[in-house]
Predicted model as a PDB file, atoms N, CA, C, CB and O in Angstrom, pLDDT in the B-factor column:
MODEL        1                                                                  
ATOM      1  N   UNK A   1     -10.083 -36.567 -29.146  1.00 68.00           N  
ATOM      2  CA  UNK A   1      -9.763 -35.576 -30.155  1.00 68.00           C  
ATOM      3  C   UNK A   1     -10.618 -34.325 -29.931  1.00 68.00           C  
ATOM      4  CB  UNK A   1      -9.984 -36.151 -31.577  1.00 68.00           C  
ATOM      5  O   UNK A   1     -11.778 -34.483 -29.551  1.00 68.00           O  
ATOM      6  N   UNK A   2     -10.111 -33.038 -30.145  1.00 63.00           N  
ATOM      7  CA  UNK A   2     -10.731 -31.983 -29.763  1.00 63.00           C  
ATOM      8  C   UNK A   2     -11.898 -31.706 -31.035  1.00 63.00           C  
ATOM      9  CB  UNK A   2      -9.608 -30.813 -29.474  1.00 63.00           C  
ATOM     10  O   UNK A   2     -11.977 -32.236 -32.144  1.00 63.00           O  
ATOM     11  N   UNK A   3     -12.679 -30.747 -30.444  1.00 69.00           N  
ATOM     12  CA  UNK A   3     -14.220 -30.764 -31.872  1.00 69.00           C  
ATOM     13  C   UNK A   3     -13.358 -29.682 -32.863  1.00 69.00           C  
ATOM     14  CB  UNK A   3     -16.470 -29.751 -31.184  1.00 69.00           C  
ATOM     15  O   UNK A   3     -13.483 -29.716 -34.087  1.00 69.00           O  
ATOM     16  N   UNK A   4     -12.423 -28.672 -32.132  1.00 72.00           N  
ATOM     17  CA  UNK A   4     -12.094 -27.789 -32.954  1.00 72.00           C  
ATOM     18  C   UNK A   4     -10.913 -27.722 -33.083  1.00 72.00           C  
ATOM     19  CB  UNK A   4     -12.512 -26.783 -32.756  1.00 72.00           C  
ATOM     20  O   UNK A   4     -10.469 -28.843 -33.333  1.00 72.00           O  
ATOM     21  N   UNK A   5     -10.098 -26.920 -33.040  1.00 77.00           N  
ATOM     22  CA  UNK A   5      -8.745 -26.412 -33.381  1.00 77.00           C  
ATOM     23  C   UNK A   5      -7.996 -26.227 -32.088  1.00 77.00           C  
ATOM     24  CB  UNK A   5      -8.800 -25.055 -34.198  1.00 77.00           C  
ATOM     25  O   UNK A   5      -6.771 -26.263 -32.208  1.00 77.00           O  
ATOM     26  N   UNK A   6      -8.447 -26.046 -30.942  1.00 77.00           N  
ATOM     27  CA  UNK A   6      -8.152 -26.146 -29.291  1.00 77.00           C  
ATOM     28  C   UNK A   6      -9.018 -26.305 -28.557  1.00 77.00           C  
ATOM     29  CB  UNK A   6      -7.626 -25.159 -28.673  1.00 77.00           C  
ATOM     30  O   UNK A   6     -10.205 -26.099 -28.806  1.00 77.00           O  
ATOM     31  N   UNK A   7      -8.544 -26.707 -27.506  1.00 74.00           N  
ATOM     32  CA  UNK A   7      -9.920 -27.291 -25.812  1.00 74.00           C  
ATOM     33  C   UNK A   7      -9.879 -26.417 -25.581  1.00 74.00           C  
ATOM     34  CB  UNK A   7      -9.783 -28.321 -24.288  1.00 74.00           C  
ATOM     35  O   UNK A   7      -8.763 -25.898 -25.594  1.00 74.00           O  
ATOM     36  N   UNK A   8     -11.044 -25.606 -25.202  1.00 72.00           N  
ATOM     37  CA  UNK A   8     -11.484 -24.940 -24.189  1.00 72.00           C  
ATOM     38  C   UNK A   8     -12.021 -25.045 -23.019  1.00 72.00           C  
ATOM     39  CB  UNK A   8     -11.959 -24.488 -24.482  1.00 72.00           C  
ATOM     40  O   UNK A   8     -13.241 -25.033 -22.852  1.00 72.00           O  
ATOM     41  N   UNK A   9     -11.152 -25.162 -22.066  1.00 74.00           N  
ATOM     42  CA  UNK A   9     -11.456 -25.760 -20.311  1.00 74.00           C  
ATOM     43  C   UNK A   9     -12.693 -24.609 -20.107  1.00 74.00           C  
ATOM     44  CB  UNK A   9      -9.712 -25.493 -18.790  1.00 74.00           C  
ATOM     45  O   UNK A   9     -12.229 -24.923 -19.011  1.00 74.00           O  
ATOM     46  N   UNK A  10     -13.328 -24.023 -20.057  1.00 77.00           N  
ATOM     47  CA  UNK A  10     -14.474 -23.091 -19.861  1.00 77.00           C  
ATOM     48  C   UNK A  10     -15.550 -23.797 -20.310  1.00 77.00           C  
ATOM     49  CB  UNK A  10     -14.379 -21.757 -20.564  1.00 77.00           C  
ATOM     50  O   UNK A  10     -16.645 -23.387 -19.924  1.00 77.00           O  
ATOM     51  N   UNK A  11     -15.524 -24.881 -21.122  1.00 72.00           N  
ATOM     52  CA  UNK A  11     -17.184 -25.580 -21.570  1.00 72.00           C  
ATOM     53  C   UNK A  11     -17.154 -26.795 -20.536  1.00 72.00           C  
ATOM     54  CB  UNK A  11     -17.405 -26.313 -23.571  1.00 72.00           C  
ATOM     55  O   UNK A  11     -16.195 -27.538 -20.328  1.00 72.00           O  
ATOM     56  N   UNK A  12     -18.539 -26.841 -19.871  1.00 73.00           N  
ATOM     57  CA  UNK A  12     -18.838 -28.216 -19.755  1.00 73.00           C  
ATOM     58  C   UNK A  12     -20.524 -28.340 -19.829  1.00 73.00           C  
ATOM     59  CB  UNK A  12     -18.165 -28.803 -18.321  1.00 73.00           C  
ATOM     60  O   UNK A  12     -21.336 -27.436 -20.027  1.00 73.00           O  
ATOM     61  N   UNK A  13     -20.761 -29.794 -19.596  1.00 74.00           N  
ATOM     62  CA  UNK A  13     -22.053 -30.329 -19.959  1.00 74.00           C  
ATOM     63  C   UNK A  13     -23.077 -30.970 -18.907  1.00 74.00           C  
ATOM     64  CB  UNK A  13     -21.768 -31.296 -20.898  1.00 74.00           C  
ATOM     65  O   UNK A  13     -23.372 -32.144 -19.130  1.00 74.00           O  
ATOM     66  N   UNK A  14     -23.424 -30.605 -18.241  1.00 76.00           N  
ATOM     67  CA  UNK A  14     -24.280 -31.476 -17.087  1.00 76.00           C  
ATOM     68  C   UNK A  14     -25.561 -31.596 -17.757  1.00 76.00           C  
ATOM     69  CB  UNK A  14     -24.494 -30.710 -15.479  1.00 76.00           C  
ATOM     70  O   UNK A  14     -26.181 -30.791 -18.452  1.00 76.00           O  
ATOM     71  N   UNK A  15     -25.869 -33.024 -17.315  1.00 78.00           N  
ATOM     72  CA  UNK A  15     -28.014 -33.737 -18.380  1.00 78.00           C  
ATOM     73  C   UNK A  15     -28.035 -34.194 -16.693  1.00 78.00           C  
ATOM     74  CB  UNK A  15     -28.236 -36.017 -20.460  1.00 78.00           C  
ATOM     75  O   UNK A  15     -27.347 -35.067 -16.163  1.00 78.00           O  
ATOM     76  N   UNK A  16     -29.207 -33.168 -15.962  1.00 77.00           N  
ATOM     77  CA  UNK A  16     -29.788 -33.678 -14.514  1.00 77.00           C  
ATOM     78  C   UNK A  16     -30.896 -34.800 -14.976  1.00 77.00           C  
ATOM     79  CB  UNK A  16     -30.602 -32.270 -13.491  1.00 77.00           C  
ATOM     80  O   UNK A  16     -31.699 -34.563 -15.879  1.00 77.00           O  
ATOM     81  N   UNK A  17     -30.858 -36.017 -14.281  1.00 82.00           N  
ATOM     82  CA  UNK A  17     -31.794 -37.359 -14.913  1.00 82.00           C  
ATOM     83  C   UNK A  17     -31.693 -38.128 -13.392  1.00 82.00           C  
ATOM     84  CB  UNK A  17     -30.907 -38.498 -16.591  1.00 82.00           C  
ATOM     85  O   UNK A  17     -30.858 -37.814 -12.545  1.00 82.00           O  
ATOM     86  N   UNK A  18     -32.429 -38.899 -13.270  1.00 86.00           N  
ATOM     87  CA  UNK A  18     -33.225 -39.403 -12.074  1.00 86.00           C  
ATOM     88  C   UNK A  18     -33.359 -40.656 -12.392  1.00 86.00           C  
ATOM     89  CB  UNK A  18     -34.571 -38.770 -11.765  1.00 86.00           C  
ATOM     90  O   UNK A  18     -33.809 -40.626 -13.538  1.00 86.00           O  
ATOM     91  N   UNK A  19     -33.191 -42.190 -11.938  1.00 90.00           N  
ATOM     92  CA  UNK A  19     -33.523 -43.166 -12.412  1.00 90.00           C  
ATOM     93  C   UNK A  19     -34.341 -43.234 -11.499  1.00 90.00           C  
ATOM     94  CB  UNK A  19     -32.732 -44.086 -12.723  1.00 90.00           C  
ATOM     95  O   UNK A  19     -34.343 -42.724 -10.379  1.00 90.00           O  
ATOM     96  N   UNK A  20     -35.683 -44.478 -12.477  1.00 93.00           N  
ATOM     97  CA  UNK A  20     -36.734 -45.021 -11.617  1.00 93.00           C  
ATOM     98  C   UNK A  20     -37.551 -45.979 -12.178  1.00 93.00           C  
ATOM     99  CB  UNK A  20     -37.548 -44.058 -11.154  1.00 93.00           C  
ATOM    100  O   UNK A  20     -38.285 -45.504 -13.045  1.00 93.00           O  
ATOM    101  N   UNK A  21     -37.691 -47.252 -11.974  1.00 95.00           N  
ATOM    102  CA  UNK A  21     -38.841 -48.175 -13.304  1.00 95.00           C  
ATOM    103  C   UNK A  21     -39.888 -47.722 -13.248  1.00 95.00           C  
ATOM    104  CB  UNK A  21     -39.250 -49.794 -13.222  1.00 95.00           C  
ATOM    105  O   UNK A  21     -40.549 -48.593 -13.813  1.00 95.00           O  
ATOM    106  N   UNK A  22     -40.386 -47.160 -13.043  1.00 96.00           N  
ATOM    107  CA  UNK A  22     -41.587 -46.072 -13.004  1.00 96.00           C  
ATOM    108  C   UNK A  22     -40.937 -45.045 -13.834  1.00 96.00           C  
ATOM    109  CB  UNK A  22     -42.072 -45.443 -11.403  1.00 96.00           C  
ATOM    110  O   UNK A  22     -39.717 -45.182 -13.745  1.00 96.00           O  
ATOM    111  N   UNK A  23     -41.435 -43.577 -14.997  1.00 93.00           N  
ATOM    112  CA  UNK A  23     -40.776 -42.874 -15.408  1.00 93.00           C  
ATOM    113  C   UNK A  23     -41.551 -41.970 -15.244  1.00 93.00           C  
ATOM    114  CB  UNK A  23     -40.266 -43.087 -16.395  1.00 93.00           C  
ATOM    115  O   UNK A  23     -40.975 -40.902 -15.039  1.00 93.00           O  
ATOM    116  N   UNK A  24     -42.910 -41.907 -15.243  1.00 95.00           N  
ATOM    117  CA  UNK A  24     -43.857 -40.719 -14.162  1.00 95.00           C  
ATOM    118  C   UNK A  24     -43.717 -40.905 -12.808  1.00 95.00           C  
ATOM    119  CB  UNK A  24     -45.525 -40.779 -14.287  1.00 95.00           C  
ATOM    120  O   UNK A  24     -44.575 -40.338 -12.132  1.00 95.00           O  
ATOM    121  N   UNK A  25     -42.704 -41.670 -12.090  1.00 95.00           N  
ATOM    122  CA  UNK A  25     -42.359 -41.068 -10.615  1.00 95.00           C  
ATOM    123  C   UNK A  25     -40.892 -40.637 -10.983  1.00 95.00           C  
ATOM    124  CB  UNK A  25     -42.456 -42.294  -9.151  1.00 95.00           C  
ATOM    125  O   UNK A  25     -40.588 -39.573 -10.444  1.00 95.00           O  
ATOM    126  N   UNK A  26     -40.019 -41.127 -11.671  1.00 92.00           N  
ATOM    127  CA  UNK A  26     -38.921 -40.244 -11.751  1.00 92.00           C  
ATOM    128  C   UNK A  26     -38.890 -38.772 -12.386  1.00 92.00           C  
ATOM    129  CB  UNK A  26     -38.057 -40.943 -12.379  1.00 92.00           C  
ATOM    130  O   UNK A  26     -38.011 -37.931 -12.196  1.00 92.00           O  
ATOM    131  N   UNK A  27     -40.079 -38.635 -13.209  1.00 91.00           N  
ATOM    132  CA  UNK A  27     -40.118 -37.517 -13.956  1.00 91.00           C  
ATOM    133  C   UNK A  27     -40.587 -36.374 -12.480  1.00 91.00           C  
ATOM    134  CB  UNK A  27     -41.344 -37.737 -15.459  1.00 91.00           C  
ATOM    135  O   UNK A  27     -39.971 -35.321 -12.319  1.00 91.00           O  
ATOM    136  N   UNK A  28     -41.762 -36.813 -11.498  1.00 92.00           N  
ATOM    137  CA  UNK A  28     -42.159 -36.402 -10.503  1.00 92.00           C  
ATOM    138  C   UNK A  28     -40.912 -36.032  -9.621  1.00 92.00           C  
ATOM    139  CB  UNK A  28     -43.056 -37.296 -10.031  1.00 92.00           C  
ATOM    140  O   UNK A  28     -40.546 -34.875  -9.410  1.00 92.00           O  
ATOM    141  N   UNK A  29     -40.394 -37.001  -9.203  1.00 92.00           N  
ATOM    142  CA  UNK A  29     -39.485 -36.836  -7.906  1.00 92.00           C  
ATOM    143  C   UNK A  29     -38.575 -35.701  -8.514  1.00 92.00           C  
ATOM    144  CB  UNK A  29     -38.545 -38.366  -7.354  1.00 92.00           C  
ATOM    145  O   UNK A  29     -38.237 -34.646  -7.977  1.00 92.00           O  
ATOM    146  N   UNK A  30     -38.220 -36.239  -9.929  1.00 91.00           N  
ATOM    147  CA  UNK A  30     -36.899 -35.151 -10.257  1.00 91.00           C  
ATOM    148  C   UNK A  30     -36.901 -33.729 -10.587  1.00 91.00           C  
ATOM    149  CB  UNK A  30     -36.209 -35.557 -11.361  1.00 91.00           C  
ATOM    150  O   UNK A  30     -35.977 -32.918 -10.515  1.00 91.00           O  
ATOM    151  N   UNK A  31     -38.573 -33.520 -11.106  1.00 92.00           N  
ATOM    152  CA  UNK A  31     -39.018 -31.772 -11.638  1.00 92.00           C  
ATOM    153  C   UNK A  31     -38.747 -30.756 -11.082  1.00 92.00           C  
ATOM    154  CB  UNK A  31     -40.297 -31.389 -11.702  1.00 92.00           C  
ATOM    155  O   UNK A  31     -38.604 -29.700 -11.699  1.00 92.00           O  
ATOM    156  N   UNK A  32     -38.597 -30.887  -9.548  1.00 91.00           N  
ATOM    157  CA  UNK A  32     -38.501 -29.533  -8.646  1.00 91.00           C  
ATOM    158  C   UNK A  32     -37.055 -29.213  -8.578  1.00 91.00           C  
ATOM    159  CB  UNK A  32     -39.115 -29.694  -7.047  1.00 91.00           C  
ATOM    160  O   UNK A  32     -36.583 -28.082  -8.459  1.00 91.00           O  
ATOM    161  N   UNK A  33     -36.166 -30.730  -8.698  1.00 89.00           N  
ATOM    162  CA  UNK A  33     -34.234 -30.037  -8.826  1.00 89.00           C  
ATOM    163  C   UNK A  33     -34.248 -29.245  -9.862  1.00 89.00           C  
ATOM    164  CB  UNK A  33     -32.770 -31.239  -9.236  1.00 89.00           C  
ATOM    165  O   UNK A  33     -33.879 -28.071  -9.891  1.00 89.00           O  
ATOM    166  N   UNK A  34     -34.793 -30.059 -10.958  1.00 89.00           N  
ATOM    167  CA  UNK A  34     -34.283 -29.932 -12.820  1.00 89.00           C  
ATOM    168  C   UNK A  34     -34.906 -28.141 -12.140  1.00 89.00           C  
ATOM    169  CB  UNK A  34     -35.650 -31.303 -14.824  1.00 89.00           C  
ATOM    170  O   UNK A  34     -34.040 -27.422 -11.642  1.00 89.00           O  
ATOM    171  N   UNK A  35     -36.102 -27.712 -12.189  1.00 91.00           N  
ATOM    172  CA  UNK A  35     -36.039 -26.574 -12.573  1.00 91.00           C  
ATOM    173  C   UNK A  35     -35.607 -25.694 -12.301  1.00 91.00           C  
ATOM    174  CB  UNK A  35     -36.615 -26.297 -12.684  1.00 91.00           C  
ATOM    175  O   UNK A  35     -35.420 -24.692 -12.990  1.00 91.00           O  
ATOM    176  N   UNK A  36     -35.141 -26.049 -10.313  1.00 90.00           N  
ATOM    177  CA  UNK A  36     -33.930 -24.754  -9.839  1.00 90.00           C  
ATOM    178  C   UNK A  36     -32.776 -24.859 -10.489  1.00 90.00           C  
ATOM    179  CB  UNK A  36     -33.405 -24.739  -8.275  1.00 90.00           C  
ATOM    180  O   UNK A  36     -32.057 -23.926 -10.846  1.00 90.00           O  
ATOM    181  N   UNK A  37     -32.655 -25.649 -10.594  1.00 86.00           N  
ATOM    182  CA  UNK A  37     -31.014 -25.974 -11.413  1.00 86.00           C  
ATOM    183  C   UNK A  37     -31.064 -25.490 -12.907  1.00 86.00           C  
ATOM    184  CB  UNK A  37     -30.570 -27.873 -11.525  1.00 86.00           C  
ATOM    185  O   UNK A  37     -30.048 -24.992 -13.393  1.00 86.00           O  
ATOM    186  N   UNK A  38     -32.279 -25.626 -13.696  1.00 87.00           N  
ATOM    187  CA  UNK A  38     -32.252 -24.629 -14.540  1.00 87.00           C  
ATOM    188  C   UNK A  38     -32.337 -23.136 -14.490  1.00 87.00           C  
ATOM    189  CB  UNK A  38     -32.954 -24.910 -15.120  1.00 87.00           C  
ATOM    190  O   UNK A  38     -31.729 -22.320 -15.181  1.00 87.00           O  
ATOM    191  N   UNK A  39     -33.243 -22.931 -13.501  1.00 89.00           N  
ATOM    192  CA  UNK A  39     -33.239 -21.102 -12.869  1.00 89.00           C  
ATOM    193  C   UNK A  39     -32.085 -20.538 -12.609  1.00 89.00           C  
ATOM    194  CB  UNK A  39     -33.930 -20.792 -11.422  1.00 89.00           C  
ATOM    195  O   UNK A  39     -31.714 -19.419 -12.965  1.00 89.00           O  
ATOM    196  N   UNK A  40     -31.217 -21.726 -11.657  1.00 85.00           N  
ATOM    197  CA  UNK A  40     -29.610 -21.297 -11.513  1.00 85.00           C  
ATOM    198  C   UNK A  40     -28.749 -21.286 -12.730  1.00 85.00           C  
ATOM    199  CB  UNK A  40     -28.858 -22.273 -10.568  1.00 85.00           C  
ATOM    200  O   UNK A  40     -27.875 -20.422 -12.664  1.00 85.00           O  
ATOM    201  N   UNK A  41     -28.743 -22.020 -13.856  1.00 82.00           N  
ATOM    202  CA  UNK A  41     -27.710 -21.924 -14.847  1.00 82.00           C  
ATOM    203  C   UNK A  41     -28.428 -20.231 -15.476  1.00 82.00           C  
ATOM    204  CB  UNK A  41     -27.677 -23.578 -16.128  1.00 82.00           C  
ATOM    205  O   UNK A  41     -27.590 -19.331 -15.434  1.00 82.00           O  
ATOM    206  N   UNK A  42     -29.602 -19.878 -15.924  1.00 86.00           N  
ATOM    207  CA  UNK A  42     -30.166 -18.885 -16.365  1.00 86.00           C  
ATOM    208  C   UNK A  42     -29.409 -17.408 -15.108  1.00 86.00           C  
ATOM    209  CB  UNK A  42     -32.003 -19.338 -16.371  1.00 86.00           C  
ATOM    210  O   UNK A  42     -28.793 -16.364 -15.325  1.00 86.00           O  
ATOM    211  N   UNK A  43     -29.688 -17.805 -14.391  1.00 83.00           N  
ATOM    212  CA  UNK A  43     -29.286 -16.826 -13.265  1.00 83.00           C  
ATOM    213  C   UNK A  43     -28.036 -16.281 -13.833  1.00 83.00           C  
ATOM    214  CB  UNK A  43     -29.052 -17.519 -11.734  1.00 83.00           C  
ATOM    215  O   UNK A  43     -28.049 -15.179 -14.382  1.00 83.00           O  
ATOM    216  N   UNK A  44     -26.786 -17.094 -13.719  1.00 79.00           N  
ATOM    217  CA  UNK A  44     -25.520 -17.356 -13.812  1.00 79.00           C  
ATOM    218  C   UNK A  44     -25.072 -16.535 -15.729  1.00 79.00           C  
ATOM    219  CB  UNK A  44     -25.380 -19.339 -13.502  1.00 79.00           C  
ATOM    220  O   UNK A  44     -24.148 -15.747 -15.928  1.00 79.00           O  
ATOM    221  N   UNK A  45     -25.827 -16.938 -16.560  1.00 81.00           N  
ATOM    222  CA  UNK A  45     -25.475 -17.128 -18.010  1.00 81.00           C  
ATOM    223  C   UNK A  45     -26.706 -15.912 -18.534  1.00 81.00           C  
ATOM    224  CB  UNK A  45     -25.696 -19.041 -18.663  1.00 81.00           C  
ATOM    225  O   UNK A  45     -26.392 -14.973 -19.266  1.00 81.00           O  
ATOM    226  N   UNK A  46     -27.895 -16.091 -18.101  1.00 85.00           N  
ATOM    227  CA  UNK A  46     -28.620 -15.106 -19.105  1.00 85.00           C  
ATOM    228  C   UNK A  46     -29.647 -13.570 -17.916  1.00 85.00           C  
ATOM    229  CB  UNK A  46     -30.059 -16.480 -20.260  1.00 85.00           C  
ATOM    230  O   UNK A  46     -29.512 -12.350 -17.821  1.00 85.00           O  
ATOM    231  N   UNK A  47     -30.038 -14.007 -17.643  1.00 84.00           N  
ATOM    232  CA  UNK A  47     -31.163 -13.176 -16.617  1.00 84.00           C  
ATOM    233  C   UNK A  47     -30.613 -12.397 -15.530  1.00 84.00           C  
ATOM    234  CB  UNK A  47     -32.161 -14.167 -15.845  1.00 84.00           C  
ATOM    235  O   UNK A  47     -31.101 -11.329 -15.160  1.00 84.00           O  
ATOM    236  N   UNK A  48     -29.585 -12.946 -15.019  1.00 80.00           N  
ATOM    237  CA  UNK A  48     -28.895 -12.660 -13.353  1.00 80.00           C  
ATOM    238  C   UNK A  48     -28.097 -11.286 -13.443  1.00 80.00           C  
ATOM    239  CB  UNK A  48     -27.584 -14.051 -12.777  1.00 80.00           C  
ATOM    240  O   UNK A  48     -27.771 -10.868 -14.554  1.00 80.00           O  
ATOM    241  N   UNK A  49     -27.785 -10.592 -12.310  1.00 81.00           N  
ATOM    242  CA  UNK A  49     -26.963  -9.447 -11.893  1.00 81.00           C  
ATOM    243  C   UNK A  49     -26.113 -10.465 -10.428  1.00 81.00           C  
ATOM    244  CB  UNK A  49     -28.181  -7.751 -11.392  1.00 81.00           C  
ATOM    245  O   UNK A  49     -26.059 -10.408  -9.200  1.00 81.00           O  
ATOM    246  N   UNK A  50     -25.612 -11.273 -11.476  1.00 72.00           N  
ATOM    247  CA  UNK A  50     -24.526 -11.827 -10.055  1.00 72.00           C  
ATOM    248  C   UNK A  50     -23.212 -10.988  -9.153  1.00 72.00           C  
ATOM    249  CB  UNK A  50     -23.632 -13.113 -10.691  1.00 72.00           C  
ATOM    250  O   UNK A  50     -22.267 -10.629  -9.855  1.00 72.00           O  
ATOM    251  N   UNK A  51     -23.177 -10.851  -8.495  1.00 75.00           N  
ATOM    252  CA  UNK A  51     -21.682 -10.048  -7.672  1.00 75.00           C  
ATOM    253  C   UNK A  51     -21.174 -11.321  -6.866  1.00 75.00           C  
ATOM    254  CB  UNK A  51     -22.095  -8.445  -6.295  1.00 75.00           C  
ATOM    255  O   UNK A  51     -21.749 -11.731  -5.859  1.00 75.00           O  
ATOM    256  N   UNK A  52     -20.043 -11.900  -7.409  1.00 73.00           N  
ATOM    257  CA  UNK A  52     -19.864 -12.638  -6.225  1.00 73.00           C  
ATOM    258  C   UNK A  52     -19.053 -11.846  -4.996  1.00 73.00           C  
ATOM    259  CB  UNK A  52     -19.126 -13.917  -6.649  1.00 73.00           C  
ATOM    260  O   UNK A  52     -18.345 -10.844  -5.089  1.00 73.00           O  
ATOM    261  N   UNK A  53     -19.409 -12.672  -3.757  1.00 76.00           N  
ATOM    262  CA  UNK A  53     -18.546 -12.165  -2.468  1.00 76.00           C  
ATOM    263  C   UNK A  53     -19.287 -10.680  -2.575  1.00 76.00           C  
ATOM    264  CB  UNK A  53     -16.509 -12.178  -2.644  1.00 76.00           C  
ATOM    265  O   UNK A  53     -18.763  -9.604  -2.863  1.00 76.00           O  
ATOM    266  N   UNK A  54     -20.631 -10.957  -2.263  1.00 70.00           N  
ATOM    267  CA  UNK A  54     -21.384  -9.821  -1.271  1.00 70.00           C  
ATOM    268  C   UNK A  54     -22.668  -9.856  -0.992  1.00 70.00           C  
ATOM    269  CB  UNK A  54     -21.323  -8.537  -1.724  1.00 70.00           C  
ATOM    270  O   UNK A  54     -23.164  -8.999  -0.261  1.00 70.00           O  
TER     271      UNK A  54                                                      
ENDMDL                                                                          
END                                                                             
C-alpha cells in the first residue's frame, strides 16, 4: 500500500551495514565505505555542482 496518495518512483532507501560477530571490527572494516558513500549522496543532493557527461 502506498504511504500517500501516489508512488513516487524517484524515492529510494539504501542502510550501508557490514556483518561481523565482532561489531568493533565491522564498525572498523565498514567506516571508510559508509563515509564516501555518505560524501557521495551529499555531493549528489546537498553540497555538489554536479554536470553530468563532462
Amino acid at each position: 500500500m502506498p504511504a500517500g496518495f501516489a508512488v513516487n518512483p524517484r524515492v529510494a532507501v539504501v542502510v550501508p551495514m557490514l556483518c561481523h560477530p565482532d561489531e568493533a571490527t565491522a564498525v572498523e572494516r565498514a567506516a571508510d565505505g559508509v563515509q564516501f558513500f555518505t560524501y557521495g549522496l551529499g555531493h549528489y543532493i546537498a553540497f555538489g555542482d554536479h554536470a553530468p557527461a563532462r
